[in-house]
C-alpha positions in Angstrom: -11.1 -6.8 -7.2 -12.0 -4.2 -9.8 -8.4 -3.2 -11.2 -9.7 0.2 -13.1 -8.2 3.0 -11.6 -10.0 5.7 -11.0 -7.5 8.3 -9.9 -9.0 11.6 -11.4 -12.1 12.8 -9.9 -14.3 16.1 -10.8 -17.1 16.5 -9.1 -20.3 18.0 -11.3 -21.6 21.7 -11.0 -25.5 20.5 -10.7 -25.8 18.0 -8.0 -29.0 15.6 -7.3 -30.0 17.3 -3.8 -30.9 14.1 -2.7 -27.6 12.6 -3.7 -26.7 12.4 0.4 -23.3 11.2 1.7 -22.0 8.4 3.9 -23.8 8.6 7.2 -21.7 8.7 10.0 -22.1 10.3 13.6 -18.8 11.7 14.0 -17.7 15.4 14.3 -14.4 16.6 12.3 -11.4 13.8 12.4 -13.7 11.8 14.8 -14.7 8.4 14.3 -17.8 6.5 14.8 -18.1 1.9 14.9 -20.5 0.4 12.6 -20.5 -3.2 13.0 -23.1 -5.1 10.8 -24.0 -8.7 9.3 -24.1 -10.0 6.3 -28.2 -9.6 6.6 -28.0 -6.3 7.7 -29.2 -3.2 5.6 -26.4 -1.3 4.0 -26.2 2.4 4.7 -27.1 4.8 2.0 -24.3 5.3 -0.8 -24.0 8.7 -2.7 -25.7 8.6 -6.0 -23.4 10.0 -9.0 -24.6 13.5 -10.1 -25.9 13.4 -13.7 -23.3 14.2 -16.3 -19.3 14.0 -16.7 -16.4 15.1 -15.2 -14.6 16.5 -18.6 -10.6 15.3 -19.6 -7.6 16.0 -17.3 -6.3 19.5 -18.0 -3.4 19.5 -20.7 0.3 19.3 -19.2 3.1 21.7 -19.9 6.8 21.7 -20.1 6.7 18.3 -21.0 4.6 17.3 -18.7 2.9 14.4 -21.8 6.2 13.0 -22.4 7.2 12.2 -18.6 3.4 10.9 -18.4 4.0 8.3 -21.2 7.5 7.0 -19.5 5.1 6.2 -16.3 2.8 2.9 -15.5 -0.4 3.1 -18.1 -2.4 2.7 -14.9 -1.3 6.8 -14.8 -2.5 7.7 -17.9 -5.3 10.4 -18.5 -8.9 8.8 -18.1 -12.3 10.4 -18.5 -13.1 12.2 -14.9 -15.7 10.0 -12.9 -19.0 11.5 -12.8 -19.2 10.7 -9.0 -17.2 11.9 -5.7 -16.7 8.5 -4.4 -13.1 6.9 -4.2 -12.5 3.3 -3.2 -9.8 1.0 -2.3 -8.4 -2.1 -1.1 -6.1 -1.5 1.7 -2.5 -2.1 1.1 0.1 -2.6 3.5 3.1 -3.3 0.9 6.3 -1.4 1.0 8.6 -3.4 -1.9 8.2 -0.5 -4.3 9.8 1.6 -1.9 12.7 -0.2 -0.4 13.8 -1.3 -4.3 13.6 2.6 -5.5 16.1 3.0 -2.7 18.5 -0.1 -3.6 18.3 1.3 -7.0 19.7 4.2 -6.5 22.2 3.3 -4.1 23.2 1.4 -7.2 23.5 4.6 -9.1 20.5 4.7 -11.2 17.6 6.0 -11.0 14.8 3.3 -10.6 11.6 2.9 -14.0 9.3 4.9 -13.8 6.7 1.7 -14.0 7.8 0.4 -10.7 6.9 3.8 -8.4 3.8 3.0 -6.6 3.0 6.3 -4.0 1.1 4.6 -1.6 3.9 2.1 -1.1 6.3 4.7 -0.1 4.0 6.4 2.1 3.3 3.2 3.8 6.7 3.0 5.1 7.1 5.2 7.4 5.6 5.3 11.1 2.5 8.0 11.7 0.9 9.4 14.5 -2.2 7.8 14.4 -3.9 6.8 17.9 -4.7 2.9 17.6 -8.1 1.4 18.7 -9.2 -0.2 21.9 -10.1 -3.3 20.3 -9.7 -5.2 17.0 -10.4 -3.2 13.8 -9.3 0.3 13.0 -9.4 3.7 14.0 -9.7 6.4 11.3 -8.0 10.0 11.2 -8.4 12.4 9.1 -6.5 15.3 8.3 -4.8 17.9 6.4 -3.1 21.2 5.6 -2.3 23.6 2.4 1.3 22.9 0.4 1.0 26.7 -1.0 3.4 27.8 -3.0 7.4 26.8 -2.9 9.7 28.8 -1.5 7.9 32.0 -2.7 7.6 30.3 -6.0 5.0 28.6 -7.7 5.6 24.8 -8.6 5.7 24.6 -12.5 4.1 21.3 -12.1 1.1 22.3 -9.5 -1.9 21.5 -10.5 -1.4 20.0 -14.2 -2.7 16.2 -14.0 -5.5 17.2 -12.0 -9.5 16.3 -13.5 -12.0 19.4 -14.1 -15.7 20.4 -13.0 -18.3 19.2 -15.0 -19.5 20.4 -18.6 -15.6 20.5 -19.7 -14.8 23.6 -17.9 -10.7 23.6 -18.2 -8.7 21.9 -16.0 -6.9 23.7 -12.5 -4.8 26.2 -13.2 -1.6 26.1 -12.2 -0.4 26.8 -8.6 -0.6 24.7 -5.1 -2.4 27.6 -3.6 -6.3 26.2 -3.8 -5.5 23.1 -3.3 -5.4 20.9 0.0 -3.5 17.6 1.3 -6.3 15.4 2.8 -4.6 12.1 4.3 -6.7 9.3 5.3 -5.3 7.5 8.2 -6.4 3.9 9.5 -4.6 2.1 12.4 -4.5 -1.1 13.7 -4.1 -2.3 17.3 -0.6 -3.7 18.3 0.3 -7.2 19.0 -0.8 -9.0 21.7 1.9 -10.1 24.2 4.6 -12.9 22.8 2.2 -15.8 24.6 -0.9 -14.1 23.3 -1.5 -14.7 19.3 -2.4 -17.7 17.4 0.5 -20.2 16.8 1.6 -19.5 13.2 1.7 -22.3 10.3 4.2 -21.0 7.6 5.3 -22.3 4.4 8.4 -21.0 3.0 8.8 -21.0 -0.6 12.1 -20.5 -1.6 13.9 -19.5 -5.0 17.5 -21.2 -5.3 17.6 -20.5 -8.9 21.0 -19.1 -10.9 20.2 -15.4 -10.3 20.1 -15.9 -6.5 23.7 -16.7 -6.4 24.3 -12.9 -6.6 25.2 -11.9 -3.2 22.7 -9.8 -1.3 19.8 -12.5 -2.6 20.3 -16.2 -1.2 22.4 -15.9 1.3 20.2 -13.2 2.6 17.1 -15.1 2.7 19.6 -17.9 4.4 20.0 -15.4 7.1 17.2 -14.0 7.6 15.0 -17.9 7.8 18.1 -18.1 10.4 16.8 -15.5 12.3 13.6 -16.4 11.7 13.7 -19.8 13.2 15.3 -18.8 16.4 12.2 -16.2 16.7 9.4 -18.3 16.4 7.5 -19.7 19.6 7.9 -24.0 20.0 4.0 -24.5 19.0 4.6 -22.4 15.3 5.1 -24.9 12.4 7.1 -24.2 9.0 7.7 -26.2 5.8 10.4 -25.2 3.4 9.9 -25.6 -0.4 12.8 -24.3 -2.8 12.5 -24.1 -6.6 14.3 -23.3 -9.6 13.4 -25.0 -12.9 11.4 -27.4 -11.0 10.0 -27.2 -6.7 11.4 -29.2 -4.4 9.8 -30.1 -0.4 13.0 -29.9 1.6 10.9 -29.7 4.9 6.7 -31.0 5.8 5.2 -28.7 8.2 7.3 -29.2 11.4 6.6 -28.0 14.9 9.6 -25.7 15.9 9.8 -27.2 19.1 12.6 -29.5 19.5 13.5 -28.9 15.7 15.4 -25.8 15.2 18.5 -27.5 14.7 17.1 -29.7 11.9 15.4 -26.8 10.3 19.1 -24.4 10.8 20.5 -27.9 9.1 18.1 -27.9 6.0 18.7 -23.9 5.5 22.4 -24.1 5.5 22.1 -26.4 2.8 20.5 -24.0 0.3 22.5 -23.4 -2.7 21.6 -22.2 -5.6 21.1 -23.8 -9.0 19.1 -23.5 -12.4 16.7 -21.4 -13.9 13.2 -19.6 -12.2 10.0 -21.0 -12.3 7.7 -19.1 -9.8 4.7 -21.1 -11.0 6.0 -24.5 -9.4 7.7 -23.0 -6.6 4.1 -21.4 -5.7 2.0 -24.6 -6.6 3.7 -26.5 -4.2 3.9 -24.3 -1.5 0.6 -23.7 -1.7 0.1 -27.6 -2.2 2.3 -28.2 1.4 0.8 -25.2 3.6 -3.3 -26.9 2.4 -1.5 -30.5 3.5 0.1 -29.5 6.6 -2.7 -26.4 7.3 -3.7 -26.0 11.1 -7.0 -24.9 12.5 -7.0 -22.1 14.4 -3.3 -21.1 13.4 -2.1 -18.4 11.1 -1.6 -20.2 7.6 0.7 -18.5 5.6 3.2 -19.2 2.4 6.3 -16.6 2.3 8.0 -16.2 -1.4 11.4 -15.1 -0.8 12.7 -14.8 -4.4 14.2 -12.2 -6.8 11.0 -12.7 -9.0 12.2 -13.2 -12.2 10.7 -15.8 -13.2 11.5 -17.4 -17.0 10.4 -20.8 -16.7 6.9 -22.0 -16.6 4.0 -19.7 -16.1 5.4 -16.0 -15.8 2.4 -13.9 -15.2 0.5 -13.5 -11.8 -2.6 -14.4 -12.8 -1.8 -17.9 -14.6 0.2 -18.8 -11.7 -2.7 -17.9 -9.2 -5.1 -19.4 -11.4 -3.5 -22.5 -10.1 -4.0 -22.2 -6.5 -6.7 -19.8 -6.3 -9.3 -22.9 -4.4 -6.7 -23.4 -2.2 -6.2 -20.0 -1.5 -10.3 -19.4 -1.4 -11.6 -22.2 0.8 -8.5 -22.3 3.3 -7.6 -18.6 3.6 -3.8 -19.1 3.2 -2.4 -15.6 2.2 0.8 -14.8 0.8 3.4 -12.2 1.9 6.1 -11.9 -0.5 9.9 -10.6 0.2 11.6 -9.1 -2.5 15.7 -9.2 -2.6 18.0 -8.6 -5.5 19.4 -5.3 -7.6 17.6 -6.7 -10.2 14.2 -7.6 -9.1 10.9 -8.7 -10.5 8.9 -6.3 -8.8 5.2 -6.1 -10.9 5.1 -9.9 -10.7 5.5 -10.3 -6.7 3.4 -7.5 -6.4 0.2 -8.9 -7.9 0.8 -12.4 -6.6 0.7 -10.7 -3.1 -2.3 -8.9 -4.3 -3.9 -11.8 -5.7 -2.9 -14.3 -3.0 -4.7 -11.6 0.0 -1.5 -11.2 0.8 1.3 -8.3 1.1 5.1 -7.4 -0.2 7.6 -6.0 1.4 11.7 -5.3 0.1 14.9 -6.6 1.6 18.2 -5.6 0.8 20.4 -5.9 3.9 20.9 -8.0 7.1 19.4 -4.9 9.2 16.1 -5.0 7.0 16.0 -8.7 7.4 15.7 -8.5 10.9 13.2 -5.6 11.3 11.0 -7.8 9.1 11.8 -11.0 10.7 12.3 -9.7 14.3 10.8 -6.7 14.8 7.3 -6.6 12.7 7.1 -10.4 13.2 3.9 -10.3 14.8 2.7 -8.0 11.8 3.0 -10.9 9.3 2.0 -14.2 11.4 -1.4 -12.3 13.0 -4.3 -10.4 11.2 -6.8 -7.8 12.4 -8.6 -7.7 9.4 -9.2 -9.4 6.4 -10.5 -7.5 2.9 -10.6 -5.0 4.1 -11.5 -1.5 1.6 -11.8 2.6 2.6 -14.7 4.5 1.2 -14.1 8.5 1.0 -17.1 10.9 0.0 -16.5 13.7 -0.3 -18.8 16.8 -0.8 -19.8 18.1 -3.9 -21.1 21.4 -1.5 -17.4 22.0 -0.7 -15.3 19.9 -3.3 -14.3 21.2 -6.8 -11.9 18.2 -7.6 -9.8 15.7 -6.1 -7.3 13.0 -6.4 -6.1 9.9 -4.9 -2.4 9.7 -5.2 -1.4 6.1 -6.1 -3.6 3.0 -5.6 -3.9 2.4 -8.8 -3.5 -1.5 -8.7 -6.0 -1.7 -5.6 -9.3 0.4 -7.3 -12.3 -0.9 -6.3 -15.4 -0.4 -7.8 -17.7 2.3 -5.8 -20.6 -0.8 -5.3 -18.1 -3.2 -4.7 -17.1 -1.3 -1.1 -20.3 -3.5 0.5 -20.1 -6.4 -1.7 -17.6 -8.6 1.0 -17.5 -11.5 -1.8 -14.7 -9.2 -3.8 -11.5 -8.9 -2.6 -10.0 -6.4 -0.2 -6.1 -6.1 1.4 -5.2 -8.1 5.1 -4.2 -6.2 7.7 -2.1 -7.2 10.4 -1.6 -5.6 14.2 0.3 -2.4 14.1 -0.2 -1.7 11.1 -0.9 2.0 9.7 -2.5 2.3 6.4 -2.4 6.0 4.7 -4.4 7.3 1.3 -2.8 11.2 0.6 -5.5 13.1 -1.8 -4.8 16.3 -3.7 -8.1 17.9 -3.2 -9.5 21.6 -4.6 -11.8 23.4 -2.6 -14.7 25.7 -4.0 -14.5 29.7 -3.8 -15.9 30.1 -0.3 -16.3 26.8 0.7 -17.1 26.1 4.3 -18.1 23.4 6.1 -17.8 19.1 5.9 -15.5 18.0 3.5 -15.3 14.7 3.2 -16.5 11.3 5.4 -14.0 8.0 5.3 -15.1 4.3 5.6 -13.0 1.6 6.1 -15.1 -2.0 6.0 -13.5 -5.1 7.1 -14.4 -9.0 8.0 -13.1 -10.3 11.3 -10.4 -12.7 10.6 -12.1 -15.5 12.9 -16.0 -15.0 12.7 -15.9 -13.2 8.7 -18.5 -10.9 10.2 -18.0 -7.3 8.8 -17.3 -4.1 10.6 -17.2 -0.7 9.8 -15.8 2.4 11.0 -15.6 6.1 10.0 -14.3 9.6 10.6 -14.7 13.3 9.2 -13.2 16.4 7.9 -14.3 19.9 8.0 -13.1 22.1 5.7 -11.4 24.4 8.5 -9.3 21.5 9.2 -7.1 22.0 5.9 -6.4 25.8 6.3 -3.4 25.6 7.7 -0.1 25.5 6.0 1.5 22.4 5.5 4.9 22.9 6.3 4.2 25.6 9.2 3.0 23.9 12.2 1.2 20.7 10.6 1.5 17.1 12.0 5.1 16.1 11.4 4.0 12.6 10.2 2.1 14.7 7.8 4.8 16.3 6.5 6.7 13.4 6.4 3.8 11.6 4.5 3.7 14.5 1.8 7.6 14.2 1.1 7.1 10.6 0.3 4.1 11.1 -1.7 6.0 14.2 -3.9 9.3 11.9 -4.2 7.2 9.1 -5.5 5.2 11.1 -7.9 8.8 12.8 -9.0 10.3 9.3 -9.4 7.2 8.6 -11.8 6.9 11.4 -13.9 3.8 12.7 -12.2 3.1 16.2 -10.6 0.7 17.1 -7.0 0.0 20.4 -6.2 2.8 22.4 -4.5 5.6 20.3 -5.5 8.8 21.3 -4.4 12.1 20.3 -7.1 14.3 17.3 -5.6 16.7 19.3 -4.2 14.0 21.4 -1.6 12.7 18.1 -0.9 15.5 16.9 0.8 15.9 19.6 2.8 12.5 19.3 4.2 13.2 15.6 4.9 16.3 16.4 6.8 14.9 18.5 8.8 11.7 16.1 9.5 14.5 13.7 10.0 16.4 15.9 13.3 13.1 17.0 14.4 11.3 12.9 14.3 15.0 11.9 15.5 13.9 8.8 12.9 16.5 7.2 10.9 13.9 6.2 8.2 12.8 10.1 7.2 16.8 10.4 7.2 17.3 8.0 5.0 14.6 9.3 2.5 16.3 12.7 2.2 19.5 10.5 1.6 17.3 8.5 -1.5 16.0 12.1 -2.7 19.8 13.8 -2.6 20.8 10.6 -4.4 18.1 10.9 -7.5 18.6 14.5 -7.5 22.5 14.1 -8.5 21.3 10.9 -11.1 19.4 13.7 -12.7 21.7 16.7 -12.7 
């Protein structure tokens, strides 16, 4: 996977007239199939107009300081010449779920460990799901405007300029748009219905786990976790501190569950963290006890702070990465701990085709291990990347908020040999763009593929949907899709949390208004709990 981020995008004045965009045969927010082979003949890709995109405007009221405080992967780049964006899919919600242990901690979580996209993931949408296996695609959006009669100070200064180093957007929400990319996955089959699941549970017992909240969470939620699982699954349990440890070979639940209660109650915890050996033999017991036609999967349940043997993702990967390759095991990573290593799980789950997610209570532990079960042990799609042209006719500039870590480059959305993210049933993936209209504009906006093997056959699949401009004119928080609203709060706290700015940003304290009232009018205790995270930074703040 290309790991280049490119965020800002300005689309040039002069554009090649033949420069065409993704064909598709959908109207506005429709969707259209494209399944294909490996033989078949790719559909046309935009060409890049001729020339660059000029710098990111200047910011204001220090604006460059926060930037420099935030992940590098934020930092100002050239503006790509084209008016392509594409990414691997990620379903991973860690970043999230530890901003919000954080600061229920009282403090206000590094600005280095916000990723947007990974609080936008975690909340439910609207999106209708598809009839079969793949994805639908919705596409939508409305105007932010201005806030509360007032102008955001922050509207408008990260975003890319036109072509020929014409000066970046001025300031003010009012041209721009929200665009949110929507793709959903079918729910689980019933109970009886998907493949048996072979898991290997690699677990970190070292020193730091002793805090409470960390082992003796993961104890309970493998509890849980055991009693769930159908007699034909299979798990193996490997624990590690300064060295790994098989406490369990793959073992068919059924008739075992007391013997596998018997080996988790014994967990204690011990020495020092070394992630690499934990990993290397987990991935070494799921290849020896791997079953056709099952689910293979290794689950890291660790704090992540690894200081013994190899500490960074990609020597620890490096190790396993045949396995991983010829066996298609993936990794899904749970996060616990107030202090938590969060950049290393996240790119072993992104390296390891795999996902993250953040635990930090028992009622967490059992939505992930009870309730979104099937979401981890199934798959709907594997490398699976979105594609979004949009129209140099219509668009001035635009932006992809967050994805930085899962960039892809523009020829690489065909090429099926480069990594994309897994997908599991139920699952909703959302991309929010701050785009900028031209004077006048009227007409398509912007056409989104998402590509995708089958899990089983490896054939690929395609499907896309459509925006007209027409379709953004409304205002955001008057009427607009109340997932859509909820999407946008998530995306402004995150960008807040980070030291970044999107058009029509509202301060931390009118955020959490709007959240609590998306919170009585979803009736969902997750948007309540978001205003309750935004209220809690805003104080750390003040």
């Amino acid at each position: 996977m290309c790991r280049g981020s490119r965020t800002y995008r300005g689309v040039a004045a002069a554009v090649l007239a033949g420069g065409m965009l993704l064909t598709t045969g959908c109207g506005a927010g429709g969707s259209t199939d494209r399944s294909s082979h490996s033989d078949a003949k790719p559909a046309p890709v935009p060409i890049a107009p001729d020339g660059g995109g000029g710098a990111p405007a200047t910011g204001t009221d220090g604006q460059a300081e926060r930037q420099r405080e935030g992940d590098e992967a934020r930092e100002s780049r050239p503006v790509a010449p084209d008016y392509l964006s594409t990414f691997a899919l990620d379903v991973d919600t860690a970043s999230y779920g530890y901003a919000r242990r954080t600061l229920e901690d009282g403090q206000l979580p590094q600005a280095g460990d916000i990723r947007p996209e990974e609080f936008v993931n975690s909340f439910r949408q609207d999106y209708p799901r598809p009839a079969g296996d793949g994805f639908s695609v919705t596409v939508d959006g409305a105007r932010p405007g201005s806030v509360d009669g007032e102008i955001s100070r922050r509207d408008g200064v990260e975003a890319g300029s036109e072509a020929g180093g014409e000066a970046g957007a001025e300031a003010g929400g009012e041209d721009w748009s929200l665009v949110r990319v929507g793709l959903s996955t079918r729910t689980s089959d019933r109970k009886g219905k998907r493949p048996p699941a072979a898991l290997t549970f690699v677990i970190d017992i070292s020193g730091s786990m002793a805090e409470p909240g960390r082992l003796d969470l993961v104890k309970e939620s493998l509890g849980i976790l055991t009693d769930q699982l159908r007699d034909d699954d299979s798990i193996a349990l490997v624990t590690f501190s300064d060295e790994a440890k098989t406490r369990l070979r793959m073992t068919r639940i059924d008739g075992n569950r007391d013997r596998i209660h018997s080996v988790v109650d014994s967990l204690e915890p011990t020495d020092s963290t070394n992630v690499e050996a934990g990993v290397r033999t987990g991935y070494d017991e799921a290849v020896e006890g791997r079953r056709r036609g099952a689910t293979n999967r290794v689950v890291l349940l660790s704090d992540a702070l690894a200081n013994t043997g190899e500490t960074e993702a990609d020597a620890i990967l490096d190790r396993i990465d045949g396995a991983r390759r010829e066996y298609g095991i993936t990794l899904f990573g749970v996060g616990v701990g107030s202090e938590y290593g969060d950049a290393l799980m996240e790119q072993l789950a992104d390296k390891g085709d795999g996902h993250t997610t953040y635990v930090s209570s028992s009622e967490q532990a059992r939505k992930v291990f009870v309730e979104q079960l099937p979401t981890h042990v199934e798959l709907r799609a594997r490398d699976a990347k979105a594609q979004v042209a949009f129209d140099p006719k219509t668009v001035k500039q635009f932006r992809l908020i967050g994805y930085e870590n899962r960039a892809v480059a523009d020829d690489d959305f065909r090429n099926d040999r480069v990594d994309g993210g897994e997908v599991g049933p139920g699952h909703t993936v959302t991309a929010l763009y701050a785009v900028r209209l031209r004077e006048g504009a009227s007409g398509h906006l912007a056409t989104a593929t998402v590509r995708w093997l089958d899990p089983r056959t490896r054939a690929p699949h395609e499907q896309t949907g459509s925006i007209e401009t027409d379709a953004v004119d409304g205002a955001l928080w008057d009427g607009s899709s109340k997932r859509l609203q909820v999407t946008a709060v998530a995306a402004y706290f995150a960008e807040s949390l980070r030291g970044g700015s999107m058009p029509g940003a509202p301060g931390l304290g009118a955020l959490a208004e709007r959240a609590r009232k998306l919170a009585t009018a979803t009736e969902d205790s997750a948007v309540r709990q978001l205003a309750d995270a935004i209220d809690q930074a805003r104080r750390l703040r003040d």
